[in-house]
ZAVEX-486393 format. One line per 4 residues: number of its first residue (from 0); their letters; for each residue x, y, z of C-alpha. Coordinates in steps of 0.2 Angstrom, whole numbers, plus 2048, in hexadecimal, padded with zeros to 3 digits. Example, Ala and Ser with C-alpha at 12.3 -4.5 7.8 and 13.67 -1.06 7.14 Angstrom:
% ZAVEX-486393
0) as) 83E 7EA 827; 844 7FB 824
% end
This chain:
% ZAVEX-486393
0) xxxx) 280 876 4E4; 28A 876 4DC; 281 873 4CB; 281 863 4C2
4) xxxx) 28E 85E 4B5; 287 851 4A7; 288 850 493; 297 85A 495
8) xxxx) 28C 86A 49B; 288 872 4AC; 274 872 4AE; 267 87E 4B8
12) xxxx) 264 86F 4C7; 270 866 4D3; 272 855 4D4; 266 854 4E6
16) xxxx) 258 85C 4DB; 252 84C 4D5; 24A 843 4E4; 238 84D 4E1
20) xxxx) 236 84B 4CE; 23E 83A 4CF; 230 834 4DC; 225 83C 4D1
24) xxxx) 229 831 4C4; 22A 823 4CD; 219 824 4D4; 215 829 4C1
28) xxxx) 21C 81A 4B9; 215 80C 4C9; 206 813 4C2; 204 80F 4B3
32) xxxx) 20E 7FF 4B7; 1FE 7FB 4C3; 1F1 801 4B3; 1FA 7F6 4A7
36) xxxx) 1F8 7E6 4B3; 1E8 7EA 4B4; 1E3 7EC 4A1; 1EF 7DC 49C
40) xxxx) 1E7 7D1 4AD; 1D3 7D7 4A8; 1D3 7D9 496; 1E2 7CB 48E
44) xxxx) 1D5 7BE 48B; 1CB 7CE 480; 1DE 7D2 478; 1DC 7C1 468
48) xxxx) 1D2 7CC 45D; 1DE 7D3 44C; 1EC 7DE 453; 1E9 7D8 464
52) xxxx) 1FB 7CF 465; 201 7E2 463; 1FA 7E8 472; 1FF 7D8 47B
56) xxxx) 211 7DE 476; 20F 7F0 47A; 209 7EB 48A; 21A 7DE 48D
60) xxxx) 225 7EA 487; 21C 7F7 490; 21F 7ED 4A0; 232 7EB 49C
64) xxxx) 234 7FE 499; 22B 803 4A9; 233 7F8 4B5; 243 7FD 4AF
68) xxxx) 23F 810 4B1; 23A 80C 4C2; 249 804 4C7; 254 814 4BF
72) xxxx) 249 81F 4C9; 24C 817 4D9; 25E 817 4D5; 25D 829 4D1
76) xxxx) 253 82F 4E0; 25E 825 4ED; 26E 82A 4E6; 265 83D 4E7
80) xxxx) 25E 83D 4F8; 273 839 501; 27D 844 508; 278 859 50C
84) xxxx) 277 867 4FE; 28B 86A 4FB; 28E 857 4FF; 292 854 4ED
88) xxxx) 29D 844 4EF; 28E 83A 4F8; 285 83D 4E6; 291 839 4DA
92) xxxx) 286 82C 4D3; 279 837 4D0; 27F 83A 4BD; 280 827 4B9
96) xxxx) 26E 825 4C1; 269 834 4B7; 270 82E 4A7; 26B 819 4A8
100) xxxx) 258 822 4AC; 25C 82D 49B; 263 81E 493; 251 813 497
104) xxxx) 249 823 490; 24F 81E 47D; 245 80C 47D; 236 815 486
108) xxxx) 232 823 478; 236 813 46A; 22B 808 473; 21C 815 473
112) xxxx) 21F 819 461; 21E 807 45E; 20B 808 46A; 206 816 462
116) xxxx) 209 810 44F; 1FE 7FE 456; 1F2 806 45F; 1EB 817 456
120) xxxx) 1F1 80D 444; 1E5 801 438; 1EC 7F2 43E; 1E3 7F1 44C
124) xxxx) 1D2 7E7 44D; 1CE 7E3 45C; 1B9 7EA 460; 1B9 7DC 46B
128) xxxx) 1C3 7E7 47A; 1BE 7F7 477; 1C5 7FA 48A; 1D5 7F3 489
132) xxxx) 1D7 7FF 47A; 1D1 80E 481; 1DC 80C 48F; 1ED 807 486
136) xxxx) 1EB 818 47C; 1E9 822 48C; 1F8 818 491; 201 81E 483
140) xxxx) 1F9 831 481; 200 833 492; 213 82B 48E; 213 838 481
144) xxxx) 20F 846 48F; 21C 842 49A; 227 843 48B; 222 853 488
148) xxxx) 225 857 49A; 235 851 499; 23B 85B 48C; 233 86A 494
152) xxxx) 240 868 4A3; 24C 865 49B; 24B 873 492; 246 87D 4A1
156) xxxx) 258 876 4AB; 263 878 49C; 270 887 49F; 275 891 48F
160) xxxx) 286 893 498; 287 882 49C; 294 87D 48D; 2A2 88D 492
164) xxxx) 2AC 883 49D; 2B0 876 48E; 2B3 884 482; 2C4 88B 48F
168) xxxx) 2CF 87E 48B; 2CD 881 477; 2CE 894 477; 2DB 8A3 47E
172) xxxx) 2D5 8AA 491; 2D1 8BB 488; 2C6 8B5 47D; 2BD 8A9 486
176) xxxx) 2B9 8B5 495; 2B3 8C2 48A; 2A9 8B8 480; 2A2 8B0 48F
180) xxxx) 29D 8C3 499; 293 8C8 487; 28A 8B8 488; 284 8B8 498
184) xxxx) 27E 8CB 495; 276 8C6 485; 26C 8B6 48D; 265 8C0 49E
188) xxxx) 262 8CE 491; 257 8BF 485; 250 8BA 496; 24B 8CA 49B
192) xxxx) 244 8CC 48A; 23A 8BC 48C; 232 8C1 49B; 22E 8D3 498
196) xxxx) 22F 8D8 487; 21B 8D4 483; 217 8E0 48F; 224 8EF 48F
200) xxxx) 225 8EF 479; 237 8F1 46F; 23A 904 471; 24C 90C 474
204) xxxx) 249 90E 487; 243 8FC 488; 254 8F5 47E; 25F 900 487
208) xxxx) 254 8F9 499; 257 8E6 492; 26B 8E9 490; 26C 8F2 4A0
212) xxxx) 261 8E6 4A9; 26B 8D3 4A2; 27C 8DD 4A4; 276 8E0 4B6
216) xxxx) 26F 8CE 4B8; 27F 8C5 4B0; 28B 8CF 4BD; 27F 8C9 4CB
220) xxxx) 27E 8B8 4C9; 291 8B8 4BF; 299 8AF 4CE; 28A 8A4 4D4
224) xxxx) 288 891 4D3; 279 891 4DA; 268 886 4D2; 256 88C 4D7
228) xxxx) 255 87E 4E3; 265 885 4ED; 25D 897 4EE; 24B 88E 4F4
232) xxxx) 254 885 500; 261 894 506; 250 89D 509; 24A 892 514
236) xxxx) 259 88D 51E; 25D 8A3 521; 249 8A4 525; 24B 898 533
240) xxxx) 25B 89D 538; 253 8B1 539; 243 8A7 543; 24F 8A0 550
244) xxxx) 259 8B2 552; 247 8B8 556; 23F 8AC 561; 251 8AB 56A
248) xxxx) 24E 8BF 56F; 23B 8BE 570; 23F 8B1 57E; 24E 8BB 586
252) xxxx) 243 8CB 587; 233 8C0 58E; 240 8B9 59C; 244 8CB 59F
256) xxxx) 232 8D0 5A3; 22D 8BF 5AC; 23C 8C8 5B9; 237 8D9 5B8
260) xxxx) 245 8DF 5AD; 243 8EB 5A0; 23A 8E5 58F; 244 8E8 57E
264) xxxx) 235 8EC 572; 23F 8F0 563; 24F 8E9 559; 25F 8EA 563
268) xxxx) 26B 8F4 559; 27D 8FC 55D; 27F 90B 56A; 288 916 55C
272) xxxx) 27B 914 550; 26C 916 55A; 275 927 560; 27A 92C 54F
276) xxxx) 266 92D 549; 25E 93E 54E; 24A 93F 551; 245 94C 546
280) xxxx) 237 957 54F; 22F 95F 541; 21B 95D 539; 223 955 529
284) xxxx) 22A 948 533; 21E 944 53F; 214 934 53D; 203 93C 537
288) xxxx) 20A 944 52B; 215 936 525; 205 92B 526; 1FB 93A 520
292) xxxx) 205 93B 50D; 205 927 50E; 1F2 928 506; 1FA 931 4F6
296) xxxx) 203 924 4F2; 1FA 918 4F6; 1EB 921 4E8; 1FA 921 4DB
300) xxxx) 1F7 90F 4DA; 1E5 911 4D0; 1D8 903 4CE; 1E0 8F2 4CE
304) xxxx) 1E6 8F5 4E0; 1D7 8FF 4E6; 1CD 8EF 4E2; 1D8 8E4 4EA
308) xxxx) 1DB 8EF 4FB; 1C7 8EF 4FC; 1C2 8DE 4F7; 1B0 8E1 4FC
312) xxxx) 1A9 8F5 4F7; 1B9 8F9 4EC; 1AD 8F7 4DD; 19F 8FE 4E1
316) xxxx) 1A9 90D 4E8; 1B2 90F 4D7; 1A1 911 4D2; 19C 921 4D9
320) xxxx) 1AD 928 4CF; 1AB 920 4BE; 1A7 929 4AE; 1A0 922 4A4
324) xxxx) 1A2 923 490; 1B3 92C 493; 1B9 929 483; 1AD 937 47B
328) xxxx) 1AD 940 48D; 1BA 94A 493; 1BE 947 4A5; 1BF 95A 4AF
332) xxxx) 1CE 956 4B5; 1E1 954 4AB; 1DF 941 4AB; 1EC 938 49E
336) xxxx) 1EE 926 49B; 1DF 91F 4A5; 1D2 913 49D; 1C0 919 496
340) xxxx) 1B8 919 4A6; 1C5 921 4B0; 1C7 913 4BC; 1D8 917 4C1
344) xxxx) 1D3 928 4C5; 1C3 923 4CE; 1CC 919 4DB; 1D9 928 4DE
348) xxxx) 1CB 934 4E0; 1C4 928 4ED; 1D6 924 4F5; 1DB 937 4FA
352) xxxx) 1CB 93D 4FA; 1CF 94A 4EE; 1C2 956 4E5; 1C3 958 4D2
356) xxxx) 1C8 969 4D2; 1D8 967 4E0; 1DE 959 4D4; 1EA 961 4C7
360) xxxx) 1EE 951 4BC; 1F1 940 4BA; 1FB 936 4B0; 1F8 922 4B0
364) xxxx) 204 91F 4A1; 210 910 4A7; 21F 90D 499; 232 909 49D
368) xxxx) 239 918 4A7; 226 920 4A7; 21C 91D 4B8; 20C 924 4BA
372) xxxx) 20A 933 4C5; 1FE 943 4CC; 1FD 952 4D2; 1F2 959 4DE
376) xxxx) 1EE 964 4EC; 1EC 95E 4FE; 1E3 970 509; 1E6 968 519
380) xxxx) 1F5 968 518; 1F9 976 50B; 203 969 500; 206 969 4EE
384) xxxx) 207 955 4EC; 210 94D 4DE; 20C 93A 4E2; 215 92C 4D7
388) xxxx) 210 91A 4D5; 21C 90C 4D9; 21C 8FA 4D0; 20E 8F2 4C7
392) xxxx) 213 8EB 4B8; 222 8E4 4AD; 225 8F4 4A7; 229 8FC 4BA
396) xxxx) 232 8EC 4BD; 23E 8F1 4AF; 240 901 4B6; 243 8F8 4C6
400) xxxx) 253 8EE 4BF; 25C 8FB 4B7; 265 8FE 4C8; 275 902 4C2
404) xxxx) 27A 913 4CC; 27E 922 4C1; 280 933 4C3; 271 93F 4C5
408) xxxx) 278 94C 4B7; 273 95D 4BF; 27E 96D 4C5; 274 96E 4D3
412) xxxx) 278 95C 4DB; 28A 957 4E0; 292 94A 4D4; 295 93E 4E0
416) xxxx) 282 93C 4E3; 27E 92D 4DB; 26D 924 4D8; 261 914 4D0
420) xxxx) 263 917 4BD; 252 910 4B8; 24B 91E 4C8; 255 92B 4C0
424) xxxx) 24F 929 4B1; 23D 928 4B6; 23C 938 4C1; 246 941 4B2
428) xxxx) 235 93C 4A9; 22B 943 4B6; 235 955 4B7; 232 955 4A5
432) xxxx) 220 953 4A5; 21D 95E 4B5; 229 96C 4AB; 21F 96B 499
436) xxxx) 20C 96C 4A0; 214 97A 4AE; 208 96E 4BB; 214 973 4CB
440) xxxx) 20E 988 4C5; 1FE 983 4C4; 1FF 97C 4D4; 206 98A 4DC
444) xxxx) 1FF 999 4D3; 1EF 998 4E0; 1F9 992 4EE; 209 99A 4EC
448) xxxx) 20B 995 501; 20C 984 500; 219 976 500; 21D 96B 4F6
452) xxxx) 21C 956 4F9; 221 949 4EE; 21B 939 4F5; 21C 926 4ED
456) xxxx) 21E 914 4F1; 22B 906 4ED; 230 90C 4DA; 225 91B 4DD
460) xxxx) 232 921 4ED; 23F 91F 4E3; 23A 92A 4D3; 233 935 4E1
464) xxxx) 243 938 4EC; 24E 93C 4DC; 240 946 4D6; 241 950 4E6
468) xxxx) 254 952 4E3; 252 95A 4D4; 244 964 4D8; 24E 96A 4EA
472) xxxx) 256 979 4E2; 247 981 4DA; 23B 97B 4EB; 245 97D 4FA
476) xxxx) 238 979 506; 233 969 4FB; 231 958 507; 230 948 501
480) xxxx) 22A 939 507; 231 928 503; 226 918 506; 22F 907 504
484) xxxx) 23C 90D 4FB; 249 904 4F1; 259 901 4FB; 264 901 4ED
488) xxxx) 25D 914 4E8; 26B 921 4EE; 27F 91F 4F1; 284 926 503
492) xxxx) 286 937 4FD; 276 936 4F7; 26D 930 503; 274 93C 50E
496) xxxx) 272 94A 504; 25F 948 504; 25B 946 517; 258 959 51B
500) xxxx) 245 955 50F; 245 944 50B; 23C 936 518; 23B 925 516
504) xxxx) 22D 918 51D; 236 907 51D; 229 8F8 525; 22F 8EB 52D
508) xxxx) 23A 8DF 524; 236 8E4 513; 243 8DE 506; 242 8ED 4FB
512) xxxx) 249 8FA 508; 258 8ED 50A; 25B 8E8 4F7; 267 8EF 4EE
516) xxxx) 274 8E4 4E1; 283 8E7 4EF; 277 8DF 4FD; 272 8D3 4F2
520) xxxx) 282 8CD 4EE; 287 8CE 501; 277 8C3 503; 27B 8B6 4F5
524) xxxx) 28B 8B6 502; 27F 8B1 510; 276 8A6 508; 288 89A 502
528) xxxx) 28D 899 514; 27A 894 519; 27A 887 50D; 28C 883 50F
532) xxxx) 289 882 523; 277 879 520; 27A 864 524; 268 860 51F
536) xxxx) 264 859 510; 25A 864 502; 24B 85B 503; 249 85A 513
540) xxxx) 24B 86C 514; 240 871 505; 232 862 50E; 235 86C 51E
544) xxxx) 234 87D 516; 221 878 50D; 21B 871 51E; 220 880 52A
548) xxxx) 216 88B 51A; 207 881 51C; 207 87A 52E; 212 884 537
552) xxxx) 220 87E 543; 233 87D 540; 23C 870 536; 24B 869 53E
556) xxxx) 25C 86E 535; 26B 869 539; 27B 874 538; 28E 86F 534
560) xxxx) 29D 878 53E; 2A0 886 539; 2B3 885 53C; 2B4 875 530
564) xxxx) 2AD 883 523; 2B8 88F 528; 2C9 882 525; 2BE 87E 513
568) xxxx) 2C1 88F 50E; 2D1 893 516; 2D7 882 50C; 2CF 88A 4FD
572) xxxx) 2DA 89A 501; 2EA 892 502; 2E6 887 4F3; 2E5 897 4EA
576) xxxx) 2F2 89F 4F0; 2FF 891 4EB; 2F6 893 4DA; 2FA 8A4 4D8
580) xxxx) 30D 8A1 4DD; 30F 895 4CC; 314 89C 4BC; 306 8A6 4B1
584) xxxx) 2FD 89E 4A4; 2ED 8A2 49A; 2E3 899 4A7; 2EB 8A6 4B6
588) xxxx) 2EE 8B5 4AC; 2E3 8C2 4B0; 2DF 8CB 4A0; 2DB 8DC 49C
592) xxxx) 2CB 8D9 497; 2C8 8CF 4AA; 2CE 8E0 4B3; 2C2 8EA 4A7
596) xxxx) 2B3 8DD 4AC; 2B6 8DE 4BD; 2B9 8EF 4BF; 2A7 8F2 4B7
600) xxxx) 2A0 8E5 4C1; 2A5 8EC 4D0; 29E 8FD 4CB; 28C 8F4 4CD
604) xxxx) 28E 8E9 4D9; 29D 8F0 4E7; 292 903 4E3; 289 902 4F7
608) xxxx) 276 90A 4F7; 26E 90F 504; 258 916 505; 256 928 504
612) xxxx) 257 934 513; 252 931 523; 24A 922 527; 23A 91C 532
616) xxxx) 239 90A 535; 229 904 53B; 227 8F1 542; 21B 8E8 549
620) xxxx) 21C 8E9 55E; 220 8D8 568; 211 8D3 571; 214 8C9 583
624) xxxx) 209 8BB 587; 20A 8C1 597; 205 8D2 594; 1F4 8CE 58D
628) xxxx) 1F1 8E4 58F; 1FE 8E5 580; 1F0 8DF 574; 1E4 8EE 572
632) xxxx) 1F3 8FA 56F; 1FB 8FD 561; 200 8F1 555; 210 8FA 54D
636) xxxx) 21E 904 556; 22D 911 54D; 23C 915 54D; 248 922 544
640) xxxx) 257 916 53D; 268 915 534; 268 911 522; 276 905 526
644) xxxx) 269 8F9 52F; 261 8F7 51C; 26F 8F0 515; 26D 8DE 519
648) xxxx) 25E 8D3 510; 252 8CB 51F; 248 8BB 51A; 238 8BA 524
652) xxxx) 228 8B3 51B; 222 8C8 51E; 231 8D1 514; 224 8D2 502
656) xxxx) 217 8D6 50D; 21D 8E3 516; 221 8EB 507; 20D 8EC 500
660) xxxx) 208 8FE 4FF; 1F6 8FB 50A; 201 8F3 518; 20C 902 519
664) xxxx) 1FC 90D 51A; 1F7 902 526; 204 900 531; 208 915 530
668) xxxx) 1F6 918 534; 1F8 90E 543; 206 916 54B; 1FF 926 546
672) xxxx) 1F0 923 551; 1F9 91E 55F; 201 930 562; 1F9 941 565
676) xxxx) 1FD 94D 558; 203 95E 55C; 1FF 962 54A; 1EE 962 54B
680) xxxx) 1E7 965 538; 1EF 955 533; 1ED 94A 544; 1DA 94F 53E
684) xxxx) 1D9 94B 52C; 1E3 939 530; 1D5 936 53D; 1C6 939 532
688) xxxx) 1CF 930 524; 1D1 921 52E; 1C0 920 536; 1B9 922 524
692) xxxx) 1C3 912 51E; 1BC 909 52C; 1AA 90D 52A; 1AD 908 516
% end
């Protein structure tokens, strides 16, 4: 960090990123020095056969080659090992390293031309060292592999907007920052492509999803000079740092109990939010019903995460559902988009215990803005369920990064309510196919008393809280239940709007409920001044990082003062201020085109977002050495929160985790156990339900 300058081009790798593949090579290339000495020491005697003074030369120049490469790799790594990550002037012979180690490159790919025309040509004779031969062309196979490899990274470092810096001084201000903006939206949009386009096909929703998509990815990352090293290292340095905070209250609040004082057992937050968040005490909103609905969306998921939740019986319980032939079969229920034997539906049988007659379709079909879905009947609790399934493949992933806010486009929703574009567009999809089979009248005509729940997890939450929205004016008693939803789903008004029938489950420190693109770009913020404040070397951080993953422990960082940061920046301020004073140029004129780009920029990423409704966070309890008793409670502990506590990105090695949809059933099922439940239908059904899964 910053990234590297050389040939004239900035390049995807700093100049402290080559101590690992460096030693790499160097342990490479000592290698083969070693293997050479040994064919030249056992087998030269063997080497005065026809062609034999050929390999005696490929072998001499070979030695020549190699030592020099060793000595440029020792150069290299040295010179990239000095100084901390935004130490720049300790490295600045990186570049010169880096180019006398390209430089020896040149003789190296001659000379194994040269080996490879001797040794795989006619001129060769020599039967009388059949060894020496073999090994001088694995010698040479393997030069032509690390060639390859070469190239590779190179091509895998090379930044396509590495040469715009150059093109400033030859054009007008206007013209290059324009030209520059649609290139960077036209490469994320190739990248995007590149990742996802075998998988989610060329159709209108899919281009208009890659332009979306690379406009949003350009504006996030417009402003960062950051290389994937930097961000693995940031990572680990905001991880400890968020270990210390922790461990630094874990051992305040086991002082406290050693001296009889009170025990803090959840987060510490401020007096006027903890005040300003109401317990609801409503059925919908108690933790058996919350845990209750959890199994719904949890069965959205199908087969490929039944399997996986139930390792040991989840095939043979798939079994007992399959059909068959299903192809020439038609299934009793509404089933569309699921495989020949129904395996998807098989495994949401199984999941919400559901009989074929209470389950009024399913819809496994998975495109850009289309999520697979059901619709069933739940007795015990006289529920109409409309379950929605969240993220399992590139296509949902698309759907995913079109999170641009935009208007929801109904008469019945104030204007100002705002919400994830790729959501909107998917519970749109959902309306339309609940509307055009009539499955909601179906639903009701029988059971015209019950209510209706929309229910889904992570992508699923999303589609299923603007669904709900949409859907509020025509069900007035609708409830919706949220699992791990998107934090970047609803603006404030939004959010707001839906807490009277919208509740969402947030576990633990999972990212998802926390990301959004304006807390990411407050945490690209934290992660500079990390890094910025961070004294330790990157590989020393990165080492330290790999040995706490697999051994545990804590490396050792050391930090710089923050005030020296602070006179950095306020340096850089006034630097920039006697800039702005000097008379206008094309380099300080701000454009028209600049206002336009920013003022769109800032409509995606200045836009705040918030989860939907009111929120339940669940977190695992702190458990005492002391208090061994604490064990056989409960694991997990809730409590009703403000949305403004989701705004900041945590990294903890749990934050995917807590995010899985079988941890979130888990964890809600555990503090649904842990209560009475005045509701008693419900507190029943969750009971059996759990002492069913623990016997299977």
């Amino acid at each position: 960090m910053p990234a590297l300058v050389a040939f004239g081009r900035r390049w995807q790798i700093a100049s402290d990123d080559f101590v690992f593949p460096g030693f790499i090579d160097l342990l490479v290339r000592v290698s083969w020095l070693i293997a050479g000495c040994i064919i030249f020491w056992k087998h030269d005697i063997n080497l005065d056969c026809p062609g034999g003074n050929f390999l005696r030369y490929y072998l001499y120049g070979n030695f020549v080659v190699l030592l020099s490469v060793v000595f440029a790799d020792i150069a290299l790594i040295q010179n990239s090992m000095a100084g901390y990550i935004v130490d720049q002037e300790s490295r600045k012979y990186v570049v010169p390293c880096l180019y006398l180690r390209l430089t020896f490159e040149i003789p190296e790919i001659g000379w194994n031309i040269m080996g490879t025309i001797w040794v795989f040509g006619e001129t060769l004779g020599c039967e009388e060292a059949p060894q020496a031969v073999f090994l001088i062309k694995g010698l040479i196979i393997c030069n032509w592999v690390l060639v390859v490899v070469m190239i590779f990274v190179i091509a895998l470092v090379f930044d396509p907007h590495g040469s715009s810096s150059a093109t400033l001084e030859h054009a007008g201000y206007e013209r290059f920052q324009t030209g520059v903006w649609s290139k960077n939206h036209r490469v994320w949009e190739r990248r995007c492509r590149l990742l996802l386009c075998s998988c989610t096909g060329n159709d209108e929703f899919s281009r208009d999803a890659f332009k979306e998509v690379g406009k949003i990815m350009s504006y996030l990352v417009e402003d960062v000079d950051f290389v994937p090293s930097d961000l693995a290292a940031g990572l680990i340095i905001l991880h400890l740092k968020t270990q210390a905070e922790a461990s630094a209250l874990r051992n305040i609040s086991y002082d406290k109990e050693r001296n009889g004082d009170s025990v803090i057992t959840q987060e510490p937050f401020m007096d006027d939010i903890e005040n300003s968040v109401s317990t609801p005490s409503d059925k919908w909103n108690s933790p058996q019903y919350i845990a209750h609905f959890m199994k719904f969306a949890l069965g959205s998921y199908g087969w490929p995460w039944y399997v996986i939740a139930h390792m040991k019986t989840g095939i043979c319980r798939l079994w007992e559902n399959l059909l068959c032939c299903g192809c020439c079969i038609n299934h009793p229920c509404a089933i569309e988009g699921d495989n020949c034997c129904y395996c998807n539906t098989s495994a949401l049988k199984d999941t919400i215990k559901v009989q074929e007659r209470d389950l009024i379709y399913a819809s496994f079909k998975n495109q850009v803005y289309e999520t697979p879905f059901f619709v069933s009947l739940d007795h015990s609790t006289k529920s109409v369920v409309v379950a929605i399934r969240g993220t399992m493949s590139l296509r949902d992933a698309l759907t995913d990064l079109t999170a641009e806010a935009k208007t929801l486009d109904s008469p019945d929703i104030p204007q100002e309510v705002k919400a994830h574009n790729g959501m909107i567009l998917a519970a749109k999809n959902v309306l339309k196919k609940l509307e055009s089979l009539n499955l909601l009248g179906q639903a009701f005509v029988n059971n015209p008393d019950y209510t209706l729940v929309i229910a889904g997890h992570s992508l699923g939450a999303g589609t299923a809280t603007i669904l709900s929205i949409l859907l509020k004016s025509q069900y007035p008693n609708l409830r919706c239940y949220a699992y791990s939803a998107p934090g970047g789903l609803l603006t404030m008004e939004g959010a707001q709007y839906c807490e009277d029938f919208v509740t969402s489950v947030i576990v633990g420190d999972d990212i998802v409920g926390r990301l959004s693109v304006p807390s990411f770009e407050k945490f690209k913020k934290t992660l500079e001044s990390a890094i910025n404040q961070c004294r330790t070397p990157k590989y020393r951080i990165l080492v330290g990082g790999c040995f706490y993953v697999l051994m545990g422990g804590s490396p050792n960082l050391v930090y710089g003062d923050t005030r020296e940061e602070t006179q950095r920046t306020t340096s850089s301020d006034t630097n920039l201020l006697a800039s702005a004073i000097e008379p206008p140029n094309y380099h300080t004129y701000v454009s028209l085109a600049e206002v336009s780009h920013r003022r769109q920029r800032e409509s995606v990423t200045n836009c705040p977002m918030f989860p939907p409704g009111r929120i339940l966070h669940v977190t695992e309890r702190p458990i005492f050495a002391s208090r061994p008793d604490l064990i056989d409670g409960p694991r997990y502990q809730y409590r009703w929160a403000h949305r403004s506590e989701f705004c900041e990105v945590k990294v903890t090695p749990k934050m995917m985790m807590d995010h899985y949809p079988d941890n979130v059933y888990r964890a809600l099922r555990d503090i649904a156990n842990a209560e009475p439940c005045p509701y008693s239908i419900t507190c029943a059904i969750v009971q059996m339900y759990s002492m069913t899964r623990s016997l299977l």
